[in-house]
C-alpha positions as CSV (number, residue, x, y, z in Angstrom):
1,X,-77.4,0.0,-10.1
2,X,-78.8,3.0,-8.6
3,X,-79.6,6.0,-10.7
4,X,-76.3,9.1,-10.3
5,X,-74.4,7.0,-8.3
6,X,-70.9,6.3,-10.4
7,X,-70.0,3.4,-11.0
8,X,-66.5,3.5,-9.2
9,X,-68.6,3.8,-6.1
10,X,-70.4,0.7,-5.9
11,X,-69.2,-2.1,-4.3
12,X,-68.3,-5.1,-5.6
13,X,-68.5,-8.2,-4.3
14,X,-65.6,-10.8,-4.0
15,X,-65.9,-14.4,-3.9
16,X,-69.3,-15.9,-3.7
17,X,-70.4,-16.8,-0.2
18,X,-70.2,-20.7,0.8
19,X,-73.6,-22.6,0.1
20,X,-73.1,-25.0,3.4
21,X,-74.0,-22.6,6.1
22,X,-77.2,-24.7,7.2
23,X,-74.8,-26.2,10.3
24,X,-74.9,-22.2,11.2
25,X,-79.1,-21.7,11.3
26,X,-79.1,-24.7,13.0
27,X,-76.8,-23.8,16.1
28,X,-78.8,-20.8,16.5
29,X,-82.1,-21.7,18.1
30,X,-79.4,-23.5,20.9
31,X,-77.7,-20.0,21.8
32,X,-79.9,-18.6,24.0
33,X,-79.7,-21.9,26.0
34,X,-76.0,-21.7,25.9
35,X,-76.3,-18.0,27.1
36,X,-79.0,-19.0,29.8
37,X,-76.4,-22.0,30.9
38,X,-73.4,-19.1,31.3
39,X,-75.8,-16.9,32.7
40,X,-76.8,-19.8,35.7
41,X,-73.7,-20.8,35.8
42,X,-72.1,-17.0,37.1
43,X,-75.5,-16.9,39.4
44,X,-74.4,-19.8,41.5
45,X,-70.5,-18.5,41.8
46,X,-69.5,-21.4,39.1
47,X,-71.0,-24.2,41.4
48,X,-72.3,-27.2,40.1
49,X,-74.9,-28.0,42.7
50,X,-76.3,-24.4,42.4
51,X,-76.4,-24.5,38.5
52,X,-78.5,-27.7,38.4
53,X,-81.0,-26.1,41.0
54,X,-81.5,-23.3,39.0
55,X,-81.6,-25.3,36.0
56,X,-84.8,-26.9,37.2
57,X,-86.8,-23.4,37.8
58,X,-85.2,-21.0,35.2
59,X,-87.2,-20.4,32.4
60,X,-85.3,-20.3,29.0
61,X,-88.2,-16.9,28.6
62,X,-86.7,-15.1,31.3
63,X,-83.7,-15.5,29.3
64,X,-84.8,-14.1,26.1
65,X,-86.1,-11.1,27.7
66,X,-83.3,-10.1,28.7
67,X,-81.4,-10.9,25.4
68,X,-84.4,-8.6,23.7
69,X,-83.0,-6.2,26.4
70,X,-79.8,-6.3,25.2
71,X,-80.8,-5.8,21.3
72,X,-82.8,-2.6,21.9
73,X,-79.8,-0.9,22.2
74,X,-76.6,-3.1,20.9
75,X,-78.4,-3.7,17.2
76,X,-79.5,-0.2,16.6
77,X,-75.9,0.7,17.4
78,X,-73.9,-1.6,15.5
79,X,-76.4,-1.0,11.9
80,X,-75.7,3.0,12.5
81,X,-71.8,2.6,12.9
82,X,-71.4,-0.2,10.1
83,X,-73.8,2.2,7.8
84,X,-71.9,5.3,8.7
85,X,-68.3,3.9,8.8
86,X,-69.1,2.0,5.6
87,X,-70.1,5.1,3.3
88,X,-67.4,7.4,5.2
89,X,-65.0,5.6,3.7
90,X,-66.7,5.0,0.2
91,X,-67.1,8.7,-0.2
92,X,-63.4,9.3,0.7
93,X,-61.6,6.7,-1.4
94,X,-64.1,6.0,-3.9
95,X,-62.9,2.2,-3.2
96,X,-64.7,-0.6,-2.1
97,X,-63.7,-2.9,1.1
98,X,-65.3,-5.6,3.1
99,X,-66.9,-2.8,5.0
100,X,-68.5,-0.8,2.0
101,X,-70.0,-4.3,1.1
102,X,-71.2,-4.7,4.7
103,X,-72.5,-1.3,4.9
104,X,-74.3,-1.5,1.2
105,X,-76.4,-4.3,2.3
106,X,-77.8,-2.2,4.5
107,X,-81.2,-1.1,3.3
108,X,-82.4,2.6,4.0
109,X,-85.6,1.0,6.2
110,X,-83.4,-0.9,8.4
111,X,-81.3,2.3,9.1
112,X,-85.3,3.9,10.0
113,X,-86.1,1.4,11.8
114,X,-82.8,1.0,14.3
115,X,-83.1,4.5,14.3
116,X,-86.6,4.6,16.2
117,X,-85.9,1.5,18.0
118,X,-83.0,3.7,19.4
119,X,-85.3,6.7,20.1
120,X,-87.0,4.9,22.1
121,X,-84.9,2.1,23.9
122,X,-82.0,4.2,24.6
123,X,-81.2,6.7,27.7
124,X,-81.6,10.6,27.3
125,X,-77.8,10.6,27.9
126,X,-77.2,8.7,24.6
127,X,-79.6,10.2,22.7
128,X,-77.2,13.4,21.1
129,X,-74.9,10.7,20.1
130,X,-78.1,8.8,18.2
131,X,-79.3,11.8,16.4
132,X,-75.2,12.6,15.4
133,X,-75.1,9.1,13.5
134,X,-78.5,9.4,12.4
135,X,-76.9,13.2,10.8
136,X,-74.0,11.5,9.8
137,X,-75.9,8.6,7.5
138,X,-77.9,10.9,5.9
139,X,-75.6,13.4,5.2
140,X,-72.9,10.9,3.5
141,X,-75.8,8.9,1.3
142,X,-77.0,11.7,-0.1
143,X,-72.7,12.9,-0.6
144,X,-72.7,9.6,-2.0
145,X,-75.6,8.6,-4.6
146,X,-75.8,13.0,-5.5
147,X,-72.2,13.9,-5.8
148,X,-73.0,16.1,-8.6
149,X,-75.7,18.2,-6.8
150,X,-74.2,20.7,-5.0
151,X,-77.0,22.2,-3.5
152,X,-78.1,18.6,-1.8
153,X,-75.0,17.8,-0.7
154,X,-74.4,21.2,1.3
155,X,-78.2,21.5,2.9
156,X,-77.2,17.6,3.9
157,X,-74.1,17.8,5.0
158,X,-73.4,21.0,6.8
159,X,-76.8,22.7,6.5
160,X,-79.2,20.6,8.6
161,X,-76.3,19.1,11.2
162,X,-75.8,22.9,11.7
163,X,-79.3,23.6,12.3
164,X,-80.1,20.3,14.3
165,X,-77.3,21.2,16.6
166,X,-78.5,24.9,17.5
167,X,-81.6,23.2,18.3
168,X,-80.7,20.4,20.0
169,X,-78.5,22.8,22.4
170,X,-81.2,25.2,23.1
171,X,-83.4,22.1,23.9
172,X,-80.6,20.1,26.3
173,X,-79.6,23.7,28.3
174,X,-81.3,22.9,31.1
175,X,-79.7,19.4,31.2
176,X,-76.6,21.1,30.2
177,X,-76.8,23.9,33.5
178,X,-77.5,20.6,35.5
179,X,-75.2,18.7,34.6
180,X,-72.5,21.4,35.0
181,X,-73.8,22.0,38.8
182,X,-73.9,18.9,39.6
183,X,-70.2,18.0,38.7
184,X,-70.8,15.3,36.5
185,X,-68.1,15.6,33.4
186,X,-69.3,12.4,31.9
187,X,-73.0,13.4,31.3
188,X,-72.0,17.1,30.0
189,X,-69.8,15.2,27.0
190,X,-72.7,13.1,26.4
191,X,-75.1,15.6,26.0
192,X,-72.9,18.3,24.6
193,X,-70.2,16.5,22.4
194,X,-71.7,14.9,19.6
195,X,-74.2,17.3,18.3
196,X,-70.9,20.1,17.3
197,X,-69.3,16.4,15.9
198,X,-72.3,15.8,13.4
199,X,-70.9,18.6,10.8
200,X,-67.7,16.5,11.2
201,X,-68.7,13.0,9.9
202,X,-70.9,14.0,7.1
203,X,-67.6,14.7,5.0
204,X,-65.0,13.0,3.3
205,X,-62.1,12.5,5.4
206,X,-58.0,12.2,3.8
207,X,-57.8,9.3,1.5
208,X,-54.4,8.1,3.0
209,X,-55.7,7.8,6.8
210,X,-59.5,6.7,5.7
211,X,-59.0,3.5,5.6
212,X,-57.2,2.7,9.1
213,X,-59.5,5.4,10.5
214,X,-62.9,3.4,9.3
215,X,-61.7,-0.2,9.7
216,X,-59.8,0.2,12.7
217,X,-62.9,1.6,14.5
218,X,-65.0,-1.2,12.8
219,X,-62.5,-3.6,14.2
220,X,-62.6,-2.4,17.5
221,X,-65.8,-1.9,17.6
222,X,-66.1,-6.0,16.5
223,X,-63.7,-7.1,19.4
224,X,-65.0,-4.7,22.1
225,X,-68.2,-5.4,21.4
226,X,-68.6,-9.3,22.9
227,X,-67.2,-8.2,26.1
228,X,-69.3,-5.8,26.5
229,X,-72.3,-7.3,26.0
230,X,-70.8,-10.2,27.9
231,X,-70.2,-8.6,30.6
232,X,-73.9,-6.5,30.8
233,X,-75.6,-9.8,29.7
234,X,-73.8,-11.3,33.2
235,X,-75.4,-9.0,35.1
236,X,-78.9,-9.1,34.0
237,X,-81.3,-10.0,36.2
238,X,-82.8,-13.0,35.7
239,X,-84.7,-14.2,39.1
240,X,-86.8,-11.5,41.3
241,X,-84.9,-10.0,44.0
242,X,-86.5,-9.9,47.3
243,X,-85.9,-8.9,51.1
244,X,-87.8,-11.7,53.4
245,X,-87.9,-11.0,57.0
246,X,-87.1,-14.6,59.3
247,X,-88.1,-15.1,62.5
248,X,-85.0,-15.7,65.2
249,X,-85.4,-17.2,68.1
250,X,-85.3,-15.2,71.1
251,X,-81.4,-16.4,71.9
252,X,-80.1,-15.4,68.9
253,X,-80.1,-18.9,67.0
254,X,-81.5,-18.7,63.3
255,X,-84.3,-20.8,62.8
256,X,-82.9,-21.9,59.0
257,X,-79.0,-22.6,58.1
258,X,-77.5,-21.0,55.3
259,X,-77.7,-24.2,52.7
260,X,-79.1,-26.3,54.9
261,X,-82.6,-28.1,55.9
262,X,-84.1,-26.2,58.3
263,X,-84.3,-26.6,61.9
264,X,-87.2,-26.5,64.7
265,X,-90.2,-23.6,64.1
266,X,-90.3,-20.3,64.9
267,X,-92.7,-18.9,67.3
268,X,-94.9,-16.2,66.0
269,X,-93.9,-13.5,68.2
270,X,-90.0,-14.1,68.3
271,X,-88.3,-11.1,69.6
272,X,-86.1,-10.9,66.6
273,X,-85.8,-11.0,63.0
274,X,-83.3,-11.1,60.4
275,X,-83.5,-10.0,56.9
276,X,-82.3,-12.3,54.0
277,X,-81.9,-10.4,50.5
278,X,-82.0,-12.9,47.4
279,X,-83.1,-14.4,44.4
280,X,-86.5,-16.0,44.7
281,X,-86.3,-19.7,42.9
282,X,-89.1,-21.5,44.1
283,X,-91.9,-21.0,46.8
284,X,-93.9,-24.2,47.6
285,X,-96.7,-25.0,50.1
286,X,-93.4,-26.2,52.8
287,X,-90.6,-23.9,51.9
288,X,-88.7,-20.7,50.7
289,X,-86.0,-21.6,48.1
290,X,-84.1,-18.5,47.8
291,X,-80.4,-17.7,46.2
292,X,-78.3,-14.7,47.9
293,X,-76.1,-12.2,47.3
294,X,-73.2,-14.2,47.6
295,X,-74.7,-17.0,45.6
296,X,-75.1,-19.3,48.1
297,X,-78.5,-21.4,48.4
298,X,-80.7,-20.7,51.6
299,X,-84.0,-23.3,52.4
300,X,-86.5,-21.0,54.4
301,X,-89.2,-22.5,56.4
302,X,-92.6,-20.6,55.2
303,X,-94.1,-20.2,58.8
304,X,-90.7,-18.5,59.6
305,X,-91.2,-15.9,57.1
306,X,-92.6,-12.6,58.8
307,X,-92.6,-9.8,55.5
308,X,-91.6,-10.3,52.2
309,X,-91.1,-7.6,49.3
310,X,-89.8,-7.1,45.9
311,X,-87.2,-5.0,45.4
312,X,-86.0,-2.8,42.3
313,X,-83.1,-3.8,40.9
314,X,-79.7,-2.6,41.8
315,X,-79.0,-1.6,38.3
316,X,-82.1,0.5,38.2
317,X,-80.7,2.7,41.2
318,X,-80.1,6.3,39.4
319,X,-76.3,7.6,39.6
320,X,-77.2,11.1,38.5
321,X,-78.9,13.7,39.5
322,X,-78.9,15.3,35.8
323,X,-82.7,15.4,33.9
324,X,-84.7,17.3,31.3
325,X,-87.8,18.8,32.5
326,X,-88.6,15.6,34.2
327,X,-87.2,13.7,32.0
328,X,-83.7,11.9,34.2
329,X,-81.0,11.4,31.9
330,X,-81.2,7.3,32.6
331,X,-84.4,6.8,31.7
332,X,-85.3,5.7,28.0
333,X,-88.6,7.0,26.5
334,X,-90.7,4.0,27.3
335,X,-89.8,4.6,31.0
336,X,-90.3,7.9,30.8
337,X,-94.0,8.1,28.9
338,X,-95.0,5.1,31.4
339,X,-96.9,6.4,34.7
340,X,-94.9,6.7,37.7
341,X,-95.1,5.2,40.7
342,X,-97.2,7.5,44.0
343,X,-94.2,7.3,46.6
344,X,-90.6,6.8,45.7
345,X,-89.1,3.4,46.7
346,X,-87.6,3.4,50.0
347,X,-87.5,0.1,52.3
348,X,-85.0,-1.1,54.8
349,X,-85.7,-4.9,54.2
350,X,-84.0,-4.1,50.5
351,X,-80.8,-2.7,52.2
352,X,-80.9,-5.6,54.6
353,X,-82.5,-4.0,57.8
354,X,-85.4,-5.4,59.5
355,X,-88.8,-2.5,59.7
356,X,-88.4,-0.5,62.6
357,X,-91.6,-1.0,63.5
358,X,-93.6,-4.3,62.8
């Protein structure tokens, strides 16, 4: 037991945990194959045909990458809110739950860690919210193992949030000013909004509304939080999206069909073009194996292909205009250290136009 933490405080634990859980580490390794399956499967528009070509060219890696995509930001997340719900509700009831017993088996490094995996994984916009849990765990562990040192528990809990928060404002005013010009309510809460809510959570809260508010937020939290990352994980890339241009025959007939084998060869210096924006599958020495916006399958001849170029990913298209000295209020800190590219990205072919000039 730790040292000045009573002894009312400390969890217990219940019934010991069933031994014959080794059915559960085996399924693992097969999940992100069942999530690469799902993923195919919502690609191709729930078609068979289309799931078993991709099947044949999707690598299970491309897969996991974007699964570690998803845990930079959903596992700092949910080891901040059970920590901080967890304690909240310890230091107001003095009682322990399933959730205090979640949230003690939460070690102090794996709180540090989330934390800086979140500093530097998640957006600018998020980040306020980040350091408010970060205030909010601190503040309530030290309420919690010190309750008899006055002095600790104030510079903890109202102290430092107070403190943090001045700064924090004086550093996000631009962002703030920006934000506010720019009409964009949602960004001004995330930015300005938790930082004045970090003196709030580092206290105990009502004994007789504790317990619905921490375990009806970790129960939400635990059904929202599938769907969610459900619904991001669906929408992952997982192929390269490009805009080829094809070569058209003078009278207007397209040298490929749309799911089809081709037919007939373009000639070089065909009056028209049409663009074809996709998923790239497979290129071989013959053929263009491409899968399009609207998830069907298109089989392009290589020596009708005039241009082809890689295009960023619709997801990766800013919606605001808000940033911090540089620094967009999209971009994580990886993104934003990295180098940037010369000239902004701005091609037709990606939008579905052929080059005005060629």
């Amino acid at each position: 037991m730790t040292a000045g933490r009573p002894d009312t405080a400390r969890p217990r634990r219940g019934r010991a945990a069933p031994q014959n859980q080794q059915w559960l580490f085996a399924m693992l390794p097969a999940f992100p194959l069942v999530l690469l399956v799902l993923r195919l499967w919502y690609a191709g528009r729930q078609d068979t045909q289309t799931l078993l070509l991709l099947v044949q060219y999707v690598s299970p890696l491309g897969m996991l990458s974007s699964v570690l995509i998803i845990a930079v930001w959903i596992i700092p997340a949910v080891v901040l809110t059970v920590r901080a719900l967890g304690t909240l509700y310890l230091v107001s009831s003095g009682t322990p739950s399933w959730l205090v017993r979640v949230a003690d088996r939460v070690p102090d490094w794996v709180v540090v860690l989330a934390a800086f995996a979140a500093l530097l994984g998640w957006q600018l916009r998020f980040l306020p919210a980040l350091l408010m849990m970060v205030l909010a765990v601190a503040g309530l562990s030290v309420r919690e193992r010190f309750p008899g040192r006055v002095t600790a528990v104030r510079l903890a809990c109202v102290v430092v949030p107070a403190v943090v928060a001045v700064l924090v404002y004086i550093a996000l005013a631009p962002a703030l000013v920006d934000a506010v010009y720019e009409g964009e309510p949602v960004t001004l809460v995330l930015l300005g909004l938790p930082p004045a809510l970090a003196m709030l959570l580092t206290g105990p809260i009502p004994r007789a509304p504790a317990w619905f508010l921490t375990h009806g937020i970790a129960m939400a939290v635990a059904v929202l939080l599938p769907i969610m990352v459900g619904a991001v994980f669906l929408r992952l890339p997982i192929l390269p999206l490009v805009a080829v241009e094809v070569a058209v025959e003078p009278k207007g007939v397209a040298v490929e069909p749309k799911g089809g084998e081709p037919v007939g060869t373009a000639s070089p210096d065909a009056e028209e073009v049409a663009v074809v924006v996709g998923y790239e599958i497979a290129v071989d020495d013959r053929m263009s194996t491409m899968l399009d916006l609207q998830g069907g399958i298109r089989f392009i001849r290589n020596d009708s292909l005039v241009s082809k170029i890689l295009c960023p990913d619709p997801g990766e298209v800013p919606r605001s205009w808000v940033d911090l000295r540089g620094w967009h209020v999209e971009q994580n800190m990886v993104s934003w250290l990295a180098p940037e590219s010369a000239e902004p990205f701005d091609d037709p072919r990606c939008q579905g136009h052929p080059r005005p000039e060629r």
